[in-house]
N, C-alpha and C positions, 0 to 999 in steps of 0.2 A: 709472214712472220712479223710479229709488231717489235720495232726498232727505233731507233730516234729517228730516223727519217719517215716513216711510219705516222709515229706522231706528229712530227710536225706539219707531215702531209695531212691529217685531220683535222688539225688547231688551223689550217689553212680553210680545209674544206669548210671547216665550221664558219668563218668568217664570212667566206660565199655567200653562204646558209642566210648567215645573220641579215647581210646587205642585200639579201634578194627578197626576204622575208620582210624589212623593212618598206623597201620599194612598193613588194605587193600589197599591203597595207595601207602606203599611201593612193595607188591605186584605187584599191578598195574603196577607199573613203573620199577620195576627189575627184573618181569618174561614177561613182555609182551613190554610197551614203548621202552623203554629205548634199549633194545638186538635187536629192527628192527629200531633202528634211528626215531621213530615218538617221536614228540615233546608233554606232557603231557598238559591242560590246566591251566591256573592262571599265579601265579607267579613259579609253580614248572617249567611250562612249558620257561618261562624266566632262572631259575636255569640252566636247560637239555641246553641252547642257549650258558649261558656264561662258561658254564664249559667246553665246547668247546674251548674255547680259553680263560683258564685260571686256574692255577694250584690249582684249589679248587675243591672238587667233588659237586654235583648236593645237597645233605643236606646238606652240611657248607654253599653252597651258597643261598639254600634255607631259612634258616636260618638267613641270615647277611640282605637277603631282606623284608622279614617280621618285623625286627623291629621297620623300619619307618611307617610300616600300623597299629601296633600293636598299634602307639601312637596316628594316627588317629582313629582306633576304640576305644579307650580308650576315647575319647575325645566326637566321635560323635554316639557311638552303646552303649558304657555301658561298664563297670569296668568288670561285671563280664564275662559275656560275652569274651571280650577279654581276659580273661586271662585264660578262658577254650581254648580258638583257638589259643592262641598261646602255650599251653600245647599242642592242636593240633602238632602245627610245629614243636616243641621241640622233641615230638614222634614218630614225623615221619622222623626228621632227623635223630634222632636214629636210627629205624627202616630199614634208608636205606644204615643205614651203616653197620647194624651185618646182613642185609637179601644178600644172594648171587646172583647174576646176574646169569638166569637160562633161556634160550630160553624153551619155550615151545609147539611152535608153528612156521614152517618152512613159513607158507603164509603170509606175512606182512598187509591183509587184517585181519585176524584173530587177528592179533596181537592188530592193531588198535581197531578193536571191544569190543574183552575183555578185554584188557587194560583199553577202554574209557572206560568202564562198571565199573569193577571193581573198579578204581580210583574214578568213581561217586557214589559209594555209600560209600567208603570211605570219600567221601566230602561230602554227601546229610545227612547222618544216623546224624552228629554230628549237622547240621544244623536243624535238626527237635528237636534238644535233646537244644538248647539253648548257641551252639556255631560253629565256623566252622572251613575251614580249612587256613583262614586266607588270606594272599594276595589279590587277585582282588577278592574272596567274596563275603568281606567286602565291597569291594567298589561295587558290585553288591547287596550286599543287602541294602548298604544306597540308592540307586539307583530306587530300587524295592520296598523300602516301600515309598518312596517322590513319587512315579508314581503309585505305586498297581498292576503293570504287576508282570506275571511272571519272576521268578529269572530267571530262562533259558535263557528267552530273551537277557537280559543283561551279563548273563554270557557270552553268545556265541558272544553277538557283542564287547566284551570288548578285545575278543580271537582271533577277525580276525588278532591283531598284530602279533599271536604266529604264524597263518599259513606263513605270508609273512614273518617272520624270520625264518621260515623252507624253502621256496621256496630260499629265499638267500644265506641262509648258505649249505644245499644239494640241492636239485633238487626239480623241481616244482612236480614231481613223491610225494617225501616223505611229500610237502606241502599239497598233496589231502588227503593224509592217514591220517595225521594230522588233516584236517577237519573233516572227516572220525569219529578219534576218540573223536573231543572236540563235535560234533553233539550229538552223543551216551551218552557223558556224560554230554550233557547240557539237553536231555531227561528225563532222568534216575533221575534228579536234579529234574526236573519238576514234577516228579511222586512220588517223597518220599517229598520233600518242600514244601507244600500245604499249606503255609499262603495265597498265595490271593485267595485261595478258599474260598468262603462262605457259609453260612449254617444259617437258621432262625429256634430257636425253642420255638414251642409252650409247655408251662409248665400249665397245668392245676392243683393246686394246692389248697387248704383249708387253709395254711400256707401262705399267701403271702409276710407279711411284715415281717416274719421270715427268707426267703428267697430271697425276693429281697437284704435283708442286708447281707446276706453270700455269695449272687452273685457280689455285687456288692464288698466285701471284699476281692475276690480273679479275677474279670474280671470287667474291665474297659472298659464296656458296655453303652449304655441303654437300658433301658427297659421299653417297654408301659404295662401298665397293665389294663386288658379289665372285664367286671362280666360276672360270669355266671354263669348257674344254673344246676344242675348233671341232665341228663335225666331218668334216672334210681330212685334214691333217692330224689334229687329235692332240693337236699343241696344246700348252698350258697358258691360260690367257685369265683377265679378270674384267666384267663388265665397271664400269663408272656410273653411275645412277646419278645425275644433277636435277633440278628443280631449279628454273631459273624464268625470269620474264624476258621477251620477246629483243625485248635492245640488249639483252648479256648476250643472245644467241650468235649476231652478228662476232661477239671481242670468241666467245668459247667457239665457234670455228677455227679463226683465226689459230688460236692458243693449240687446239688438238691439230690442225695441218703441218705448222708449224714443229709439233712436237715429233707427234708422228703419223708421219704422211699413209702407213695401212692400217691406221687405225678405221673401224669401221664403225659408223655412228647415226644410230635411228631418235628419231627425234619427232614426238606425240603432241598435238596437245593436252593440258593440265584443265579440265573444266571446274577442279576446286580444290583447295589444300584445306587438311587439319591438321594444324600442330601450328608448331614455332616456322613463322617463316617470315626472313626481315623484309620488312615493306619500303624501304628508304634506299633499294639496289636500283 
């Protein structure tokens, strides 16, 4: 049942999220990126460019460039939202300044790999939790919910800048590896970010207008409501028909257990909608 304690145990979990997500990032980038010269995705990947020729490390600069996104998703994503990603940023420049620069891998394919890996769910875990890791994102996710593609997509096509400022600045060699890794983690992205996946479930219920009003209290849905009759008992019941993506299915459990617990509820997936359907849930 979702209750203030509830919540708060979320806004908790979220914060986990956020600080483990940071960490793995740093990770990311000072055992793997960063010790073979491949250039990381977003704006970290921008940081890795200009710290290069210029006497700030890759977090201070990380840092100094997320401010102006911070005030674009303030603006255009939500309050709260940004201020969970840019806790993000703030943790992970920490992060990349008390964590040690530690090669752990001599193949610069390897590197690339688990680097992109690890860094992506550093980025991916916080974005399913209600925040991210800020820089191009953000502006991939204002992107992705105006079009309903996946984030990946955009992430990766926002990242082709990062490879040609690898190919310029070292060698078209470390430009590949660089693809190499934003590829890996713009998968990896795709596989834990699952807003534009959809999902329709049917709720067969005896409660209906008890729960369509607790569905609709915490999901900004519709719902058709259809009769029908129990095959077994021959009760009078009515299904609920919703259209929702994959992170509402987790709260609309909750909501229908909650409501009522013999509710009985099949749930498909949606391989494609036509009509109205808001892309900003």
């Amino acid at each position: 049942m979702i209750t203030r304690q509830t919540t708060l145990w979320m806004e908790l979990q979220k914060i986990g999220i956020i600080i483990f997500g940071a960490f793995a990032v740093a990770i990311g980038l000072n055992f793997f990126l960063e010790t073979a010269n491949i250039f990381a995705s977003g704006l970290t990947g921008v940081a890795q460019f200009l710290s290069a020729f210029l006497p700030l490390s890759t977090g201070v600069l990380l840092f100094v460039l997320n401010i102006p996104v911070a005030i674009l998703g303030w603006k255009k994503v939500g309050r709260l939202f940004t201020f969970y990603s840019f806790l993000h940023v703030a943790l992970t420049t920490f992060f990349l300044e008390v964590v040690p620069f530690q090669a752990l891998a001599g193949d610069i394919m390897l590197n690339a790999v688990f680097g992109g890996i690890i860094t992506a769910i550093g980025v991916s875990l916080p974005l399913r939790y209600g925040a991210s890791a800020g820089g191009l994102d953000i502006i991939a996710l204002v992107l992705a919910r105006m079009s309903d593609r996946p984030l990946g997509v955009y992430f990766f096509s926002l990242n082709a800048l990062i490879v040609f400022a690898a190919g310029f600045a070292y060698d078209w060699e470390q430009a590949l590896f660089t693809l190499v890794s934003i590829y890996a983690t713009s998968r990896i992205i795709d596989m834990v970010h699952t807003r534009h996946v959809k999902c329709t479930a049917f709720i067969v219920t005896k409660r209906a207008d008890e729960l369509r009003e607790a569905i609709h209290a915490h999901v900004t849905r519709g719902i058709t409501r259809m009769p029908a009759k129990g095959g077994y008992d021959e009760s009078e019941k009515e299904v609920l028909m919703i259209t929702i993506t994959r992170y509402e299915l987790y709260v609309l459990r909750q909501v229908t257990e909650a409501t009522d617990p013999d509710a009985f509820t099949n749930i498909v997936p949606t391989s494609d909608i036509v009509g109205s359907f808001r892309k900003d849930g």
